[in-house]
C-alpha positions in Angstrom: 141.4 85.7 110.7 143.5 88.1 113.0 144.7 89.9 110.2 140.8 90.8 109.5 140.5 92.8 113.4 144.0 93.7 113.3 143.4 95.9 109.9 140.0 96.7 111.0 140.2 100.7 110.2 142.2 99.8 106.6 138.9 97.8 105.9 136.6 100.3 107.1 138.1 102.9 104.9 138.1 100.4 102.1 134.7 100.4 102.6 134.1 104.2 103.0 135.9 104.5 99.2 133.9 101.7 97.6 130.8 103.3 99.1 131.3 106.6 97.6 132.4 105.1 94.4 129.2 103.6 94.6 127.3 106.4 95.0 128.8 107.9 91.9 127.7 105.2 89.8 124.8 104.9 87.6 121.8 103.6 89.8 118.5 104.4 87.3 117.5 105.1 84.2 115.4 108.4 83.5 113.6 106.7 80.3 113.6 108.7 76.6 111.2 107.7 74.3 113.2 107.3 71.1 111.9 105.3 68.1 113.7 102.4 67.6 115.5 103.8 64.0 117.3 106.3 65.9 120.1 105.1 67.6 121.2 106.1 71.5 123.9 105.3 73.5 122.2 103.0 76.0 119.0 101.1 74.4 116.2 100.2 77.3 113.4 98.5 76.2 111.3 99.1 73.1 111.6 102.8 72.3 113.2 103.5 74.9 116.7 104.8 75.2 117.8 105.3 79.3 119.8 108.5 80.4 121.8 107.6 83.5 121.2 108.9 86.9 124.1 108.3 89.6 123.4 107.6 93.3 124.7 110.7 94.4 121.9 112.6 92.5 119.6 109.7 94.4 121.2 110.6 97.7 120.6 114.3 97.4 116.7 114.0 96.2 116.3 111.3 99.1 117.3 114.2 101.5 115.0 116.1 100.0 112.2 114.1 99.7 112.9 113.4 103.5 112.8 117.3 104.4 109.8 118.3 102.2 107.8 115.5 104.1 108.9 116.6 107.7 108.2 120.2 106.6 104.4 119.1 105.4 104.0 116.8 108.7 105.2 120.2 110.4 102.9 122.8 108.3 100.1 120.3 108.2 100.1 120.0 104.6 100.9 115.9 104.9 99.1 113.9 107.7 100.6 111.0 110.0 98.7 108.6 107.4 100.5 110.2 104.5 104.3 109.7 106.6 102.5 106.3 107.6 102.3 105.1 104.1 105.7 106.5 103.1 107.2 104.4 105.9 108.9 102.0 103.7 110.8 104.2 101.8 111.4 106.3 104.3 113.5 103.8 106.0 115.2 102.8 103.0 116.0 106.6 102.7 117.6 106.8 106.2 119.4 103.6 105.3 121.0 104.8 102.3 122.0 108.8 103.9 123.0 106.9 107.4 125.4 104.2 105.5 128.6 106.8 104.9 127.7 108.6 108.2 128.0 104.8 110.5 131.2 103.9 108.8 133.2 107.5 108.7 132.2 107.8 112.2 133.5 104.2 112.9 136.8 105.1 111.5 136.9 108.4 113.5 135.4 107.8 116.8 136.5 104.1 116.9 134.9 100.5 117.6 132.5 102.4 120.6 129.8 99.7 121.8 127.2 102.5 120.9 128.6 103.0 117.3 129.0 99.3 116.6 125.7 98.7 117.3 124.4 101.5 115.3 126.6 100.5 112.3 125.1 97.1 112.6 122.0 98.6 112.9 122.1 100.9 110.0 123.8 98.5 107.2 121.3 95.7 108.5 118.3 98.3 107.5 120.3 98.8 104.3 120.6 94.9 103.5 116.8 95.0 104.2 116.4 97.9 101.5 118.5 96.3 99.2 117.0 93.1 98.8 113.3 94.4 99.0 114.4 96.9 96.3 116.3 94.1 94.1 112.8 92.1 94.3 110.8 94.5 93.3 112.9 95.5 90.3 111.9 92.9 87.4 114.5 93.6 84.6 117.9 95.5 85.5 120.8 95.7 83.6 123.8 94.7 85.6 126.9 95.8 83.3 125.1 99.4 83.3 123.8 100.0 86.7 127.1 99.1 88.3 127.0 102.0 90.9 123.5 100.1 92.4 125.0 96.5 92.1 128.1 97.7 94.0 126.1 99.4 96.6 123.7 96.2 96.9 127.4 93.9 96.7 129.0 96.2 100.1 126.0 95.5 102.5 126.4 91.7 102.7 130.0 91.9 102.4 129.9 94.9 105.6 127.8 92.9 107.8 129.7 89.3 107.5 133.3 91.6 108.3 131.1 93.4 111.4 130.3 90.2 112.3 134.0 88.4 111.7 135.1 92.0 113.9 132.7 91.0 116.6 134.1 87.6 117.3 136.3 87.8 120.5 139.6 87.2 119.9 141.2 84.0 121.7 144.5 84.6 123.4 147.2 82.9 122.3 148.7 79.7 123.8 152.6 79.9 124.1 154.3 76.5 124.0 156.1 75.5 127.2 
């Protein structure tokens, strides 16, 4: 298990580069109606064929979404109930954007107490948006929304190494 702390920063990067692949993957479909006769390259449901939309697209309209409400809480054009009932994806929102963020700053700025802890922080609120999302998804198509099962894959896998990281290391007994 020393080999896990000692390459800590080769991991984190590892990480970083999945993450982004991830993000460049296919995460929905924007649905086509297309009678069944005609043929398309990915079939949905029914009539409908899927076009696929990549989680860097998601990212960007997440960041949007995220300024246009703070904007109407700001102008008054949303309310504090509107932001109030927006809360979930809201935090699923700053999970996603924050994820990249925690782990290039950990591999810049170093294993801080404040960073770990906001690392921890951010890819738990992830893993929290991840399996809410997964349950509330009824039918998805593995083999062709590989960006979002990657994604969903890293924030398990991120948490059990932070928390393999966190265990203090033991010194070692020499023989006498």
């Amino acid at each position: 298990m020393s080999w896990i702390s000692e390459y800590h920063r080769v991991w984190r990067v590892a990480i970083l580069v999945l993450l982004l692949l991830a993000f460049q993957g296919p995460w929905f479909f924007d649905q086509i109606h297309v009678p069944s006769e005609y043929p398309c390259a990915i079939r949905l449901k029914g009539d409908f064929c899927g076009s696929p939309i990549d989680g860097m697209y998601v990212l960007w309209a997440v960041a949007g979404e995220l300024i246009g409400r703070g904007v109407g809480l700001v102008t008054g054009a949303k309310t504090p109930t509107d932001a109030g009932s927006a809360f979930p994806f809201i935090l699923g929102a700053i999970a996603l954007l924050l994820t990249p963020v925690s782990t290039g700053l950990l591999i810049w700025r170093g294993d801080g107490q404040r960073q770990l802890i906001f690392h921890v922080a951010v890819w738990g609120l992830a893993a929290v948006w991840s399996w809410a999302f997964l349950m509330s998804m009824s039918e998805l198509p593995p083999s062709q929304l590989w960006g979002l099962w990657l994604y969903v894959a890293l924030v398990p896998s991120v948490l059990i190494l932070e928390g393999v990281l966190a265990i203090p290391k033991k010194p070692h007994q020499t023989d006498r």
